[in-house]
N, CA, C and O atoms as a CHARMM CRD file, in Angstrom:
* protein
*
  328
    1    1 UNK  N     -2.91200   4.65600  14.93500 PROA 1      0.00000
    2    1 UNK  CA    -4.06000   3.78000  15.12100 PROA 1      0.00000
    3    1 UNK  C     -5.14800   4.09700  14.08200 PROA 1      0.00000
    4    1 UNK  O     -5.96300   3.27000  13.67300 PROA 1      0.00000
    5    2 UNK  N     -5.08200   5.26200  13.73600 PROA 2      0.00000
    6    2 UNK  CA    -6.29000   5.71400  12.74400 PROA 2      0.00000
    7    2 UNK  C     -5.72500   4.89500  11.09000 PROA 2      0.00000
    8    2 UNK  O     -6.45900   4.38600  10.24300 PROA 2      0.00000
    9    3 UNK  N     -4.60400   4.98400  11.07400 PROA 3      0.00000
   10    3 UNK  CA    -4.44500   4.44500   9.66500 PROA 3      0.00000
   11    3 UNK  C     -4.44700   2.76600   9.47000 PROA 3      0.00000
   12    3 UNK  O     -4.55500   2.06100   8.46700 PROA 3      0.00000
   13    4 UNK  N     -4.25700   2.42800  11.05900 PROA 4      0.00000
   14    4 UNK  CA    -4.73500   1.05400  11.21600 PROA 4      0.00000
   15    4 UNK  C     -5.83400   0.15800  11.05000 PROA 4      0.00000
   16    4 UNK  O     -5.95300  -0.84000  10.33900 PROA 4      0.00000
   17    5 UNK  N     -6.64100   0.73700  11.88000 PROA 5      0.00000
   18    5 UNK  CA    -8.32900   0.97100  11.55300 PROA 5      0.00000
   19    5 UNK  C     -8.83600   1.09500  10.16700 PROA 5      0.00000
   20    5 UNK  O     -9.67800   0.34000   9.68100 PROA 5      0.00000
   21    6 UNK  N     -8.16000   2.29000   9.43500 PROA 6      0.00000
   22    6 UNK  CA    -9.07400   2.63400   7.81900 PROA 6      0.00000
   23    6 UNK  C     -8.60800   1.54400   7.19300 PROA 6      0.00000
   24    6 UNK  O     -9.35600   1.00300   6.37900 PROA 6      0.00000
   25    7 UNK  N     -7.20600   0.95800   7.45000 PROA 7      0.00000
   26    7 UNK  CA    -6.46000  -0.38500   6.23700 PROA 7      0.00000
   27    7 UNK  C     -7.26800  -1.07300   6.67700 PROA 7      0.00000
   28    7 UNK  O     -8.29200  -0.89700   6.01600 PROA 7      0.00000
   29    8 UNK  N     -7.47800  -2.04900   7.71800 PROA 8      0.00000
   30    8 UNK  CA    -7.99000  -2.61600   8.19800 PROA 8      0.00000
   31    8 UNK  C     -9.56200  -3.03700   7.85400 PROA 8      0.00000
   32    8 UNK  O    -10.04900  -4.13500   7.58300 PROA 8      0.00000
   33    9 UNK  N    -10.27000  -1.46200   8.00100 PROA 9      0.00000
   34    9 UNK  CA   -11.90000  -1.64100   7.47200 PROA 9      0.00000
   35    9 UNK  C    -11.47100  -1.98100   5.66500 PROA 9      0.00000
   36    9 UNK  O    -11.87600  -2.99500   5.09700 PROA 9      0.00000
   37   10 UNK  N    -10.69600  -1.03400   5.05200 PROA 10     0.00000
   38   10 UNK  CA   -10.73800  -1.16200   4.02100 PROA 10     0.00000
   39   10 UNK  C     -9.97400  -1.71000   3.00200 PROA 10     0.00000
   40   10 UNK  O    -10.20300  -1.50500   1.81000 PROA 10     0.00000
   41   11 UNK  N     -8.79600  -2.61000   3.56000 PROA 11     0.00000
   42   11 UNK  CA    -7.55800  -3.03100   3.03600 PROA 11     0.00000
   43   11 UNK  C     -7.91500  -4.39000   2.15200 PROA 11     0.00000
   44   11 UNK  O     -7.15500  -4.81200   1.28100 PROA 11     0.00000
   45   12 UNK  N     -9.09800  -4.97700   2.47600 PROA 12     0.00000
   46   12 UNK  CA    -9.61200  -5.93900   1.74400 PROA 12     0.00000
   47   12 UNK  C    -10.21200  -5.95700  -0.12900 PROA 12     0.00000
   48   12 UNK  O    -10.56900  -6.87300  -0.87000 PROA 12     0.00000
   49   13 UNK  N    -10.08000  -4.52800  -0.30500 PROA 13     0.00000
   50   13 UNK  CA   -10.65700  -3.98100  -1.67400 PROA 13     0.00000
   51   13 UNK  C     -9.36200  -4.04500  -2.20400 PROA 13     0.00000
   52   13 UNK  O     -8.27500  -3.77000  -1.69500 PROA 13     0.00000
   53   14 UNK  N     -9.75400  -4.57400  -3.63500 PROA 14     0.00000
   54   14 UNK  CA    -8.27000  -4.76300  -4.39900 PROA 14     0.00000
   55   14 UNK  C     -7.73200  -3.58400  -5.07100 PROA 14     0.00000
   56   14 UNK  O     -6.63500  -3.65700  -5.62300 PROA 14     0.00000
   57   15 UNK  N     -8.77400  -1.92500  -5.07100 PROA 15     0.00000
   58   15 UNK  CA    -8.13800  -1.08900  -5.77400 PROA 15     0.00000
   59   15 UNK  C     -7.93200   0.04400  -4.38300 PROA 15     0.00000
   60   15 UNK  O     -7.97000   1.27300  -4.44600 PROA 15     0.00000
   61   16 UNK  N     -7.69300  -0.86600  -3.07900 PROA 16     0.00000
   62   16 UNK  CA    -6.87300   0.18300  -1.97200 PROA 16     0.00000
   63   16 UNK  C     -5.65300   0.91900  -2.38000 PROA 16     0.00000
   64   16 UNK  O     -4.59000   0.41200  -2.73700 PROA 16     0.00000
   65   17 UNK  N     -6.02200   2.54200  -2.25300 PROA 17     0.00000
   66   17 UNK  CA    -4.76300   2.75000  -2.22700 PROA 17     0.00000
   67   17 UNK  C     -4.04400   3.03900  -1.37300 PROA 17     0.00000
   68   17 UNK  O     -2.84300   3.25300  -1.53600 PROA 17     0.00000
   69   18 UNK  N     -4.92600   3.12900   0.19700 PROA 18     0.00000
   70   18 UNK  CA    -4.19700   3.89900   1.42500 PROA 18     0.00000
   71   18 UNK  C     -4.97900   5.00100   1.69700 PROA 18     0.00000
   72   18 UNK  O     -5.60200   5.53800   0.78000 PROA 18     0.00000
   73   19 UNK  N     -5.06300   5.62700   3.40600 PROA 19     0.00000
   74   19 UNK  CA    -5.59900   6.79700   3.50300 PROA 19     0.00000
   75   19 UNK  C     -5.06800   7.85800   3.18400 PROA 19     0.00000
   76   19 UNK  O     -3.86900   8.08600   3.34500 PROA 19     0.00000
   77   20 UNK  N     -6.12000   8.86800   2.55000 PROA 20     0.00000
   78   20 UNK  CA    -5.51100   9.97300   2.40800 PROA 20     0.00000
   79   20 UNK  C     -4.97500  11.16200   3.15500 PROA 20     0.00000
   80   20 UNK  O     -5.57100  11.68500   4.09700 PROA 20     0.00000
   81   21 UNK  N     -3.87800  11.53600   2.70700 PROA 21     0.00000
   82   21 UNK  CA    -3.29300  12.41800   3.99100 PROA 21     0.00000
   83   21 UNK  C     -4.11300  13.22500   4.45000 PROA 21     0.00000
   84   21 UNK  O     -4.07800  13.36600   5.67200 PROA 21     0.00000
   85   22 UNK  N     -5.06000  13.97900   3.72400 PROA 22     0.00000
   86   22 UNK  CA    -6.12500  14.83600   3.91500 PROA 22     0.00000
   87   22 UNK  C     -7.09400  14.39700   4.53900 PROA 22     0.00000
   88   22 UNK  O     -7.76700  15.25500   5.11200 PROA 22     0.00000
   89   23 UNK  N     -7.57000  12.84600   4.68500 PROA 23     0.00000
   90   23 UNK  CA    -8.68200  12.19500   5.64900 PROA 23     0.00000
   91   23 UNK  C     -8.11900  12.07600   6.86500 PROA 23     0.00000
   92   23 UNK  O     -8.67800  12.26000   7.94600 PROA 23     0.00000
   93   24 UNK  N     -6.85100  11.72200   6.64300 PROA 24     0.00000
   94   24 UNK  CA    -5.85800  11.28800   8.18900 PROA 24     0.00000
   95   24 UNK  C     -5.71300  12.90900   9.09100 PROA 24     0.00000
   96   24 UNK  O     -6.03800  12.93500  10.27800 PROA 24     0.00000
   97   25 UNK  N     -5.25200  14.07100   8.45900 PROA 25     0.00000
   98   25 UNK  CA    -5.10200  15.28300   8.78600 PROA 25     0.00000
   99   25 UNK  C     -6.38700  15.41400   9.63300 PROA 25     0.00000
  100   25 UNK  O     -6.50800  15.68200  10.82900 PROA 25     0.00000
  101   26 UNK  N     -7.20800  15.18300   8.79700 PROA 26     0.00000
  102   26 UNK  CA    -8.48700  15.31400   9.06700 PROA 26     0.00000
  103   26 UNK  C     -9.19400  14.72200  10.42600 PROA 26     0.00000
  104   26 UNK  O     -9.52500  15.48900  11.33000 PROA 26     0.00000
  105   27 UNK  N     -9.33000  13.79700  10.48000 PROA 27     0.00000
  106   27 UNK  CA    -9.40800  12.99900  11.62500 PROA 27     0.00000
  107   27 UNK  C     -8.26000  13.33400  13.06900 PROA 27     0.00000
  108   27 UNK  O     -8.72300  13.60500  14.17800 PROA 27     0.00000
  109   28 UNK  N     -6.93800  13.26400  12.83400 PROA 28     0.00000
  110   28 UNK  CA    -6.06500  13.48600  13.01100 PROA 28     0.00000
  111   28 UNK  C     -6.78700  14.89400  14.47700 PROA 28     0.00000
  112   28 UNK  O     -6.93900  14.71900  15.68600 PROA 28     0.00000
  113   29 UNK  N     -7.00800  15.93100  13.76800 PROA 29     0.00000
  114   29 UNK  CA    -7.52000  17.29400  14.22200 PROA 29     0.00000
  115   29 UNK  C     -8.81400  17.51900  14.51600 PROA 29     0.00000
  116   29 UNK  O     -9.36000  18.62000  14.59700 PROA 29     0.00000
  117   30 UNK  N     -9.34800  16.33800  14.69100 PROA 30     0.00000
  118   30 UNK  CA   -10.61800  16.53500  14.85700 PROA 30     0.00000
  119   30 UNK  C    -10.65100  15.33300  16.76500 PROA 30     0.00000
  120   30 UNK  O    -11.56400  15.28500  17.58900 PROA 30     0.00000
  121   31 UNK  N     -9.62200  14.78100  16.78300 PROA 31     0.00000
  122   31 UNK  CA    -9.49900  14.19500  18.02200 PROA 31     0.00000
  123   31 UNK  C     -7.96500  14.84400  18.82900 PROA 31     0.00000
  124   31 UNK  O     -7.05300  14.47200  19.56800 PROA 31     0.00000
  125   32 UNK  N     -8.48200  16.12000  18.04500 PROA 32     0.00000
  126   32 UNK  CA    -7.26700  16.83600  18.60800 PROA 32     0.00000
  127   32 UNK  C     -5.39900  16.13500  19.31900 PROA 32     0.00000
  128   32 UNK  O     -4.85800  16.08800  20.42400 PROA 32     0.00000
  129   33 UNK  N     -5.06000  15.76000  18.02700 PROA 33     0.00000
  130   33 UNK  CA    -3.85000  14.82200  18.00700 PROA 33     0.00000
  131   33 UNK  C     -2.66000  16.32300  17.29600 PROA 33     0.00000
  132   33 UNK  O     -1.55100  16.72500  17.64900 PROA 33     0.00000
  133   34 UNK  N     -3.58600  16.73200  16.24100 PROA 34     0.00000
  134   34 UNK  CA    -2.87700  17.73000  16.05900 PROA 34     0.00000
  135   34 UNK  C     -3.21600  19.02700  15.52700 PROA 34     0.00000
  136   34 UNK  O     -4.43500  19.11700  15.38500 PROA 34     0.00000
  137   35 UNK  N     -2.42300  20.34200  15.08800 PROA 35     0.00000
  138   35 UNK  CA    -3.04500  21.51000  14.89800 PROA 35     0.00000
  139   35 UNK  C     -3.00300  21.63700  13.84200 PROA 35     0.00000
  140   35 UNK  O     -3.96400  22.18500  13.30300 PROA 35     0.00000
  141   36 UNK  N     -1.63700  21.10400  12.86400 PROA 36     0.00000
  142   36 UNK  CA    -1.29600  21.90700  11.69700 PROA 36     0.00000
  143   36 UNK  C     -1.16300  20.74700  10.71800 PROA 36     0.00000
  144   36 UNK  O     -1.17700  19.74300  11.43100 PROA 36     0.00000
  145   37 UNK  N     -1.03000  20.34500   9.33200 PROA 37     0.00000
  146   37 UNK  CA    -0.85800  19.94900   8.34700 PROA 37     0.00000
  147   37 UNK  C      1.03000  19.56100   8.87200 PROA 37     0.00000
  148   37 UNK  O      1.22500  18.35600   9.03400 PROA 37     0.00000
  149   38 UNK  N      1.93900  20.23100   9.04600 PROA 38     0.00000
  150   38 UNK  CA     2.83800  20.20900   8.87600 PROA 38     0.00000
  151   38 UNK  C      3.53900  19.47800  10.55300 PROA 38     0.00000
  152   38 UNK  O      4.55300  18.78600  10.46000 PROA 38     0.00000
  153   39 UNK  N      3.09500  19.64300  11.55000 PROA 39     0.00000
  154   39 UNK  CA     2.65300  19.01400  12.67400 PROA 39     0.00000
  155   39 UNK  C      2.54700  17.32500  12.31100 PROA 39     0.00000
  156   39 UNK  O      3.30200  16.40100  12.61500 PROA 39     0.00000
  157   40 UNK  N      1.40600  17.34800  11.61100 PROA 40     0.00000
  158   40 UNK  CA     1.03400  15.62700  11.33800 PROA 40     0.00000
  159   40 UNK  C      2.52000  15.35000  10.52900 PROA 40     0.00000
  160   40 UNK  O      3.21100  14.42600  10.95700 PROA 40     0.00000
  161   41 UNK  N      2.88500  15.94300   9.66200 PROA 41     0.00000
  162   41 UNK  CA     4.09400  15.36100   8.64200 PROA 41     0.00000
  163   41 UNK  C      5.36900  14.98200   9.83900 PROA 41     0.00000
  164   41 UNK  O      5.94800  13.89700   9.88400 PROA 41     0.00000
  165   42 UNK  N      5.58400  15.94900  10.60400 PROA 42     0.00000
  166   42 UNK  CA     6.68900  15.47200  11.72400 PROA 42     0.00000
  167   42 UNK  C      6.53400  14.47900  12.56400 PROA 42     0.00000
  168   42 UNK  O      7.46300  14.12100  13.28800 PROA 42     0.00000
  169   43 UNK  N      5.35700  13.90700  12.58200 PROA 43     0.00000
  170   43 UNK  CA     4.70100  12.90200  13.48200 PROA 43     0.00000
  171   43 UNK  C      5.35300  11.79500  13.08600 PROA 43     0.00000
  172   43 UNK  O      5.98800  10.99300  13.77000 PROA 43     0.00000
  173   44 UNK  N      4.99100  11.82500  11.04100 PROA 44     0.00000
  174   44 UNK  CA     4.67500  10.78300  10.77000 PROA 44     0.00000
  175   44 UNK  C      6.25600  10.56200  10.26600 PROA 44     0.00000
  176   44 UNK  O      6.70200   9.47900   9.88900 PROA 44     0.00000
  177   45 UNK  N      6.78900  11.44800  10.31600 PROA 45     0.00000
  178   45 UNK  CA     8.49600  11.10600   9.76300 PROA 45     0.00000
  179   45 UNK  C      9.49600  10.20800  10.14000 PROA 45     0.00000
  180   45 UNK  O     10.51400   9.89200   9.52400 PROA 45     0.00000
  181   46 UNK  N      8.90700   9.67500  11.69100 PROA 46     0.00000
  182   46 UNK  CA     9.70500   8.15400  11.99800 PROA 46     0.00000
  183   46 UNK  C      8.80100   7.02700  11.55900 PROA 46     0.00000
  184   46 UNK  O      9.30400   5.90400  11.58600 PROA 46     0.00000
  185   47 UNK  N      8.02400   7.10000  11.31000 PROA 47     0.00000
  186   47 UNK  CA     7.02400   5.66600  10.85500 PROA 47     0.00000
  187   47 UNK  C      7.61400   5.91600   9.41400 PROA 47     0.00000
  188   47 UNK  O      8.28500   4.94400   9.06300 PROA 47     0.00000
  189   48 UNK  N      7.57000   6.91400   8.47900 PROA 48     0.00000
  190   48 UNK  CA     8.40600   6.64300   7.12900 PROA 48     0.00000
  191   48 UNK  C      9.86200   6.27600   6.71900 PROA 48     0.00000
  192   48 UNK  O     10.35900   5.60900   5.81100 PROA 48     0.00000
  193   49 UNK  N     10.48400   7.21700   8.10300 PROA 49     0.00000
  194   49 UNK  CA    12.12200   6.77600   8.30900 PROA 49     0.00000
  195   49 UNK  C     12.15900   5.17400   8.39100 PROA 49     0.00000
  196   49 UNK  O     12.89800   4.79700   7.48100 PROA 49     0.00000
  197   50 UNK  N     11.78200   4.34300   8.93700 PROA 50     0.00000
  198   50 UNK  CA    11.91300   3.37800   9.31400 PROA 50     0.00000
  199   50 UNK  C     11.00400   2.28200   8.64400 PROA 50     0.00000
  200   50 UNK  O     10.85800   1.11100   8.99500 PROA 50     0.00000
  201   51 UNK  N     10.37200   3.02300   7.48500 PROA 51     0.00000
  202   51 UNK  CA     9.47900   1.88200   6.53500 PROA 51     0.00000
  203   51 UNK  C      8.87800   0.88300   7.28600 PROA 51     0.00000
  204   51 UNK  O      9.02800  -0.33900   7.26300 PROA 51     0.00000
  205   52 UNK  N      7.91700   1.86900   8.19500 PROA 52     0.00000
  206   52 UNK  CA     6.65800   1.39900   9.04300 PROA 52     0.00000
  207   52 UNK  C      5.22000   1.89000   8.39000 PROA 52     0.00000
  208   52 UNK  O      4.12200   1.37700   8.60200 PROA 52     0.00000
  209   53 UNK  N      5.52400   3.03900   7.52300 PROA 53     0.00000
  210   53 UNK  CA     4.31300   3.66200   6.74100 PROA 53     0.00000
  211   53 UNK  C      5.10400   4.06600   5.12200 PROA 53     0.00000
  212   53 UNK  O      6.28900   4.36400   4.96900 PROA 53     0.00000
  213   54 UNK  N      4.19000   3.97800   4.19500 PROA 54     0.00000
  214   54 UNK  CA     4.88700   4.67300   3.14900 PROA 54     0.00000
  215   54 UNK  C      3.58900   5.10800   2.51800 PROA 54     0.00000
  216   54 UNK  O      2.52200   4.50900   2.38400 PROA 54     0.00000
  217   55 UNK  N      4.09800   6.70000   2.05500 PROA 55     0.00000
  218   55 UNK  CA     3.77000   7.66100   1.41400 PROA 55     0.00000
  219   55 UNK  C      3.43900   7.68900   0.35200 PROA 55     0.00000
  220   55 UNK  O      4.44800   7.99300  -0.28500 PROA 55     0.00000
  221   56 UNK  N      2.29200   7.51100  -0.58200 PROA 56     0.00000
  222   56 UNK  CA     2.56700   7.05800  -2.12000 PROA 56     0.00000
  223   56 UNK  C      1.44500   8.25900  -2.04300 PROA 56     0.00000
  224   56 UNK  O      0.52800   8.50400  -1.25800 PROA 56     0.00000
  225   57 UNK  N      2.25200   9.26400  -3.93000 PROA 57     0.00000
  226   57 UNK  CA     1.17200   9.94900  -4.40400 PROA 57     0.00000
  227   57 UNK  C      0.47900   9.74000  -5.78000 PROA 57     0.00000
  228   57 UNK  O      1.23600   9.48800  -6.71700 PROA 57     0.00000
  229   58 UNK  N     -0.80800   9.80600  -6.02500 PROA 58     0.00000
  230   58 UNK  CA    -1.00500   9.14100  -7.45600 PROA 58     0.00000
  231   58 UNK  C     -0.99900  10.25000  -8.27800 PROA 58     0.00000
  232   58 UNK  O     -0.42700  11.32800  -8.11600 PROA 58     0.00000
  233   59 UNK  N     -1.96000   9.71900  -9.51000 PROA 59     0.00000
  234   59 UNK  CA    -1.58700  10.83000 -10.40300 PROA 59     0.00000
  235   59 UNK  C     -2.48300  11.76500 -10.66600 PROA 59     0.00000
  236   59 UNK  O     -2.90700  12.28000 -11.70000 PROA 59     0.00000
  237   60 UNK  N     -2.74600  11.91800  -9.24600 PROA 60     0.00000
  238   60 UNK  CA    -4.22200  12.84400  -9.16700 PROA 60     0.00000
  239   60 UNK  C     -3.12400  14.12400  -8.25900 PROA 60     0.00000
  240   60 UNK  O     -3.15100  15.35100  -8.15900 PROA 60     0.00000
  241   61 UNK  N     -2.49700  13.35000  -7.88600 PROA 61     0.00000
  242   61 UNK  CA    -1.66900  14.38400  -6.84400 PROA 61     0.00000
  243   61 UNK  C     -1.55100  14.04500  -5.15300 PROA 61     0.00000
  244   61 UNK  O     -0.77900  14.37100  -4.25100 PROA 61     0.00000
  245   62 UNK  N     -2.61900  13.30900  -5.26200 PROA 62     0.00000
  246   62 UNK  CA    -3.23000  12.88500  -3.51900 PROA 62     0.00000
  247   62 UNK  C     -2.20700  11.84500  -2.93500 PROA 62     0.00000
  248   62 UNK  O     -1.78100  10.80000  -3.42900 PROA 62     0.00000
  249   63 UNK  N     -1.95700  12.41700  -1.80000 PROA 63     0.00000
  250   63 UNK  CA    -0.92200  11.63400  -0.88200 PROA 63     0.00000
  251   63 UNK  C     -1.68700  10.90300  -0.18400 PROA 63     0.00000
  252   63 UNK  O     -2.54000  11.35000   0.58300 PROA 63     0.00000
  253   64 UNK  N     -1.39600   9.40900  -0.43500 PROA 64     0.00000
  254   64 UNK  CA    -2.21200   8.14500   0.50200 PROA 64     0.00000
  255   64 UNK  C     -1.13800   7.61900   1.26300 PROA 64     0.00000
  256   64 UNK  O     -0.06800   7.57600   0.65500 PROA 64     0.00000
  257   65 UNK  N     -1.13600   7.09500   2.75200 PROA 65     0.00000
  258   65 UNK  CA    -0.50400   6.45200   3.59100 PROA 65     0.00000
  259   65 UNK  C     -0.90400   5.12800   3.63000 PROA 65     0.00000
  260   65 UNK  O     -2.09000   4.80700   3.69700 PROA 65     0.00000
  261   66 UNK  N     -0.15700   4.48700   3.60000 PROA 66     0.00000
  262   66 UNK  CA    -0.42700   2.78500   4.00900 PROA 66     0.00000
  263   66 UNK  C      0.66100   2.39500   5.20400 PROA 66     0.00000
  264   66 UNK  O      1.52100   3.20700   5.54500 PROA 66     0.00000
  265   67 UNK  N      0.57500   1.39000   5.66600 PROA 67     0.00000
  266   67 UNK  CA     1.33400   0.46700   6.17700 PROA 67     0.00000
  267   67 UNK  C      1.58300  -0.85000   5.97900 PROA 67     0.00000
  268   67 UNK  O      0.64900  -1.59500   6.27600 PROA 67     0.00000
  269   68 UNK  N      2.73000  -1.43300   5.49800 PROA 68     0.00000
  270   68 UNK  CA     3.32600  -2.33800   4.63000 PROA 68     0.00000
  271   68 UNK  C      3.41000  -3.47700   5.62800 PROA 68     0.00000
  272   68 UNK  O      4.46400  -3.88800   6.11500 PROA 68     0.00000
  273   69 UNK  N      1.78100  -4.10900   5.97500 PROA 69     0.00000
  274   69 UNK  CA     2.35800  -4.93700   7.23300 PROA 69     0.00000
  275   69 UNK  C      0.85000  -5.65600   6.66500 PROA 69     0.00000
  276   69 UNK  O     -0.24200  -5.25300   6.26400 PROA 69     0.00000
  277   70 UNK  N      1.58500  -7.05400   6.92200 PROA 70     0.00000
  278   70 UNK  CA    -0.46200  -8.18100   6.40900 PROA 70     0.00000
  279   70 UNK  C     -0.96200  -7.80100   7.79500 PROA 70     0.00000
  280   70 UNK  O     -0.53300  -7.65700   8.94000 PROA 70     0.00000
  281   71 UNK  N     -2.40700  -7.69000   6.90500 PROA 71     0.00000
  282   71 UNK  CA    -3.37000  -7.72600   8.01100 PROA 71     0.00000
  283   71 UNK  C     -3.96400  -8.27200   9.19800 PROA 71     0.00000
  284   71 UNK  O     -4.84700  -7.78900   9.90700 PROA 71     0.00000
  285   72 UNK  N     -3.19000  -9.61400   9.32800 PROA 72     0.00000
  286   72 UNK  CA    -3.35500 -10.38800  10.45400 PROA 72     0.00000
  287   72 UNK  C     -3.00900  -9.48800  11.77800 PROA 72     0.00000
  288   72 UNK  O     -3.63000  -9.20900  12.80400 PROA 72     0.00000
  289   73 UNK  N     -1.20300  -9.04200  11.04500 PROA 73     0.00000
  290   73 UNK  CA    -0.10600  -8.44600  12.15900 PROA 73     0.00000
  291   73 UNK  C     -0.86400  -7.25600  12.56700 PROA 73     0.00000
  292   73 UNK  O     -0.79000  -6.68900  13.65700 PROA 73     0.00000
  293   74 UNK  N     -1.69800  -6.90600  11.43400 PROA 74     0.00000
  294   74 UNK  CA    -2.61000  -5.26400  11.93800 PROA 74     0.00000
  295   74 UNK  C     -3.35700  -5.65600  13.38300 PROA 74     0.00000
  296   74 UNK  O     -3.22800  -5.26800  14.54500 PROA 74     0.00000
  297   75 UNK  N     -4.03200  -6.42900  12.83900 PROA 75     0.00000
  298   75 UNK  CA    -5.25800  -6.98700  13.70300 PROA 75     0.00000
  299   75 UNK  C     -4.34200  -7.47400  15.59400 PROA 75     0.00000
  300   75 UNK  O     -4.65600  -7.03600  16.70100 PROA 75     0.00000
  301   76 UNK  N     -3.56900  -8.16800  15.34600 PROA 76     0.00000
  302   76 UNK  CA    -3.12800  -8.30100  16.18900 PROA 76     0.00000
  303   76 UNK  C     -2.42400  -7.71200  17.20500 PROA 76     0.00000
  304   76 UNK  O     -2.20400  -8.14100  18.33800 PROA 76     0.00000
  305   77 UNK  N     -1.93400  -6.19400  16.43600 PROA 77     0.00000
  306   77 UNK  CA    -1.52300  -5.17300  16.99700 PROA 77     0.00000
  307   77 UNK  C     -2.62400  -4.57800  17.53300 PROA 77     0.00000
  308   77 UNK  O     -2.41300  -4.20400  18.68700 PROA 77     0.00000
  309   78 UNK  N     -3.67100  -4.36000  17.14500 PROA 78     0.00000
  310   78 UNK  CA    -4.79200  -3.67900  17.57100 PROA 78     0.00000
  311   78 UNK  C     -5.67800  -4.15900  18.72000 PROA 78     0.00000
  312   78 UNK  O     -6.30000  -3.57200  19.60600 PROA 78     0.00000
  313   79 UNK  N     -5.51700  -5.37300  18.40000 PROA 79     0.00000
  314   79 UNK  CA    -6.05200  -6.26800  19.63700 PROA 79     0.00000
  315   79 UNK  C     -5.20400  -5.71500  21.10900 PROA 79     0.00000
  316   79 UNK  O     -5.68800  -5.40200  22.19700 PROA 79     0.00000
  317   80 UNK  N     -4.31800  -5.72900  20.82900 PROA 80     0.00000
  318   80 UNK  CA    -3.08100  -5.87000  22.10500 PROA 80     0.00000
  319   80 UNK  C     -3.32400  -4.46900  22.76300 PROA 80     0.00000
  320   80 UNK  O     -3.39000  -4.45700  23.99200 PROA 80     0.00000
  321   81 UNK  N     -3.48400  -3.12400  21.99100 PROA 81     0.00000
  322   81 UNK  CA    -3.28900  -2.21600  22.29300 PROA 81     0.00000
  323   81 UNK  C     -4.78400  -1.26500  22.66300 PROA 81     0.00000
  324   81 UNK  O     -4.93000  -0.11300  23.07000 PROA 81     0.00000
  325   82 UNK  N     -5.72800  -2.31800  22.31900 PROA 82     0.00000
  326   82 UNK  CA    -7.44400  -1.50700  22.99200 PROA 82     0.00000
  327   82 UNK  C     -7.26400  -1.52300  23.90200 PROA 82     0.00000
  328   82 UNK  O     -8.09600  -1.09600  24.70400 PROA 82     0.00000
């Protein structure tokens, strides 16, 4: 839901690249979802298995998450599930 939300606020900018794993971690542990860096990666390993999220790193090094879904379907998922 958190990476739903950030695409969502911010998916409208044309140089989006996705949240960063380090903002998501971040957040992530701060609503106590999880403890460890490596914790969140096992979480997120069926949403990547199944090309529900994908992983892109640039050439800075930084791992951004997106989800490969138009924003309507976001919105509408989000609706359903408040």
């Amino acid at each position: 839901m958190l990476v739903v939300k950030h695409q969502l606020k911010n998916g409208r900018n044309p140089n989006y690249q996705g949240m960063s794993f380090k903002e998501l971690y971040s957040s992530c542990r701060e609503a106590f979802l999880v403890s460890t860096d490596v914790a969140l990666r096992a979480q997120l390993t069926e949403f990547l298995d199944h090309k529900l999220a994908k992983l892109k790193r640039t050439a800075e090094g930084t791992e951004n998450i997106t989800i490969p879904i138009k924003n309507i379907l976001l919105e509408q998922f989000l609706n359903e599930h408040n």
